[in-house]
C-alpha distance (Angstrom), angle and dihedral (degrees) to the residues before:
residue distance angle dihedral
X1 . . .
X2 3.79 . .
X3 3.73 101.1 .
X4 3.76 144.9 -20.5
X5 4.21 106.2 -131.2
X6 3.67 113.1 -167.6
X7 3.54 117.6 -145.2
X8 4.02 122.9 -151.1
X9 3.89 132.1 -166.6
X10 3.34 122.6 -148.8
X11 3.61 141.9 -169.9
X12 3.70 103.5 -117.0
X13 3.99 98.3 -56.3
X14 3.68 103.0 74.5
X15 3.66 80.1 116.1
X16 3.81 92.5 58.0
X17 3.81 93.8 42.2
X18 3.85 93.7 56.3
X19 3.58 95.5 48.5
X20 4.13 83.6 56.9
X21 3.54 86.9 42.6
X22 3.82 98.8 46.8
X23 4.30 89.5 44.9
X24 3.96 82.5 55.2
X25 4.07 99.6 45.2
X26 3.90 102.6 28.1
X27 3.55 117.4 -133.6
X28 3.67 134.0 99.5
X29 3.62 133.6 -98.3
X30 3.82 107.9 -91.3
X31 4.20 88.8 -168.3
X32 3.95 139.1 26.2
X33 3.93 119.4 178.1
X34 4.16 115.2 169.9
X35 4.07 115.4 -166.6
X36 3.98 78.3 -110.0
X37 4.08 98.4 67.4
X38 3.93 89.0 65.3
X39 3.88 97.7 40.5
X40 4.18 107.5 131.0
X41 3.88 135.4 145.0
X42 3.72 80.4 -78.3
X43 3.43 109.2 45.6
X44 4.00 105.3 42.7
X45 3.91 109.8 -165.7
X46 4.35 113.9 -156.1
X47 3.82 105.7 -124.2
X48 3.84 94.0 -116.6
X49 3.88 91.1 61.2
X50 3.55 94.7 41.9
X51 4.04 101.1 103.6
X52 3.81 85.4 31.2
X53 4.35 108.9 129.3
X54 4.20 108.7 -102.8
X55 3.45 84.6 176.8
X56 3.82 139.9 -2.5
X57 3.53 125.4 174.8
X58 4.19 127.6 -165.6
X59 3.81 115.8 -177.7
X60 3.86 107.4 -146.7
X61 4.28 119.0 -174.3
X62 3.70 117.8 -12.8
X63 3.48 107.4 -50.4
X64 3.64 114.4 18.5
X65 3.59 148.5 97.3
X66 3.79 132.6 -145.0
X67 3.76 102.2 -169.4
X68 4.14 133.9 166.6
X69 3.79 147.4 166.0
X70 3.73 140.3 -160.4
X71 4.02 114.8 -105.5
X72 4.06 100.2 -138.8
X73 3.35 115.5 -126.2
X74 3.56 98.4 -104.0
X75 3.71 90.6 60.5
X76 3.87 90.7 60.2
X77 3.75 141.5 -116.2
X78 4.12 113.3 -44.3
X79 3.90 94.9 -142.9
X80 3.91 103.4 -144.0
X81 3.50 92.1 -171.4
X82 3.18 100.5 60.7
X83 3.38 92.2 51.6
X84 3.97 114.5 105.4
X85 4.08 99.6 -178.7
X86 3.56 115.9 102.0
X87 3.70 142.5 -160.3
X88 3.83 114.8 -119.3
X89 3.62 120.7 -158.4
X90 3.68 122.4 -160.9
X91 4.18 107.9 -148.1
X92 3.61 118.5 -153.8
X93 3.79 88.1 -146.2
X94 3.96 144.7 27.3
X95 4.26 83.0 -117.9
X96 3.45 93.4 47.5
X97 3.80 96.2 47.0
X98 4.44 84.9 50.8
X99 3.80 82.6 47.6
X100 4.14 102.3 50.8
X101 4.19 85.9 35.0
X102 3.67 103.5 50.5
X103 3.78 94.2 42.5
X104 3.94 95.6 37.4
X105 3.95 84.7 54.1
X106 3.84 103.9 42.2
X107 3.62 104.3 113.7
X108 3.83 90.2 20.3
X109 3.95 147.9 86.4
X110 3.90 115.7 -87.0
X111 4.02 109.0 -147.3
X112 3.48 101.3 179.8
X113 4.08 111.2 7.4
X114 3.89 123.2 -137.2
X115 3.51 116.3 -71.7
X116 3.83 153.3 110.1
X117 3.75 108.8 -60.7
X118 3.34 128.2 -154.1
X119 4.24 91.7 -108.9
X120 3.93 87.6 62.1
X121 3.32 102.7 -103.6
X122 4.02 127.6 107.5
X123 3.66 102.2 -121.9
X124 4.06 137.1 155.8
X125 3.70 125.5 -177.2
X126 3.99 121.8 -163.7
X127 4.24 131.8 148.9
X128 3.77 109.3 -110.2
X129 4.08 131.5 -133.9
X130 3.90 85.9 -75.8
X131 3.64 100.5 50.6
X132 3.53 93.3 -103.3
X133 3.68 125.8 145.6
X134 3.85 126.3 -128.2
X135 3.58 136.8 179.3
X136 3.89 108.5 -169.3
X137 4.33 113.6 -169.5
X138 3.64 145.8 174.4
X139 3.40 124.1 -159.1
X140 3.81 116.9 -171.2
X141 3.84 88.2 -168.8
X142 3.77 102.9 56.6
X143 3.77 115.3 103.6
X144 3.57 96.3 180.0
């Protein structure tokens, strides 16, 4: 397997949470799609979801893929809170994992702050400004 990408709805601010995201992990956005860029005769788009994100796409580390759309209104509400995945991040270093967690979780709700667990890694868990769930570790003993 090449990569695991996680994939995120939002409510209308995906475009606003990846622009946090992306000021937290670097990079640039390798793919923006609004609602509007596939509008035809065929495929009608309401006004208010026009600039809305289809598809946005943020490559973070070497090999993988943070990427997220909008769920239009007529499609319901995405209810973040009651969502109990989470996105794990693998640090390559106790400074990085303080880095990702502290500015993943401004804004947010930490769970579980950063710290030495009793598994031996230095880990912290929280739900950021968005809702979403992290899980940021460091494990001294992985060789991978």
């Amino acid at each position: 397997m090449r990569a695991i990408n996680p994939w995120i709805n939002f409510n209308g601010n995906a475009e606003e949470a990846f622009t946090f995201y992306k000021s937290v992990f670097g990079g640039e956005f390798a793919k923006i799609v609004r609602f509007n860029d596939l509008a035809s005769d065929d495929f009608q788009i309401p006004e208010n979801e026009a600039d809305k994100i289809m598809h946005i796409a943020l490559p973070i580390g070497q090999n993988n893929v943070l990427i997220a759309n909008d769920v239009p209104e007529f499609m319901g509400r995405v209810s973040e809170n009651e969502n109990r995945s989470k996105i794990a991040i693998s640090a390559e270093s106790r400074e990085e994992a303080e880095r990702l967690f502290n500015g993943l979780s401004a804004g947010g709700a930490v769970e579980g702050p950063i710290g030495d667990s009793p598994w031996g890694t230095y880990a912290g868990m929280f739900r950021d400004k968005y809702g979403i769930e992290w899980i940021v570790e460091f494990d001294p003993n992985y060789n991978g």
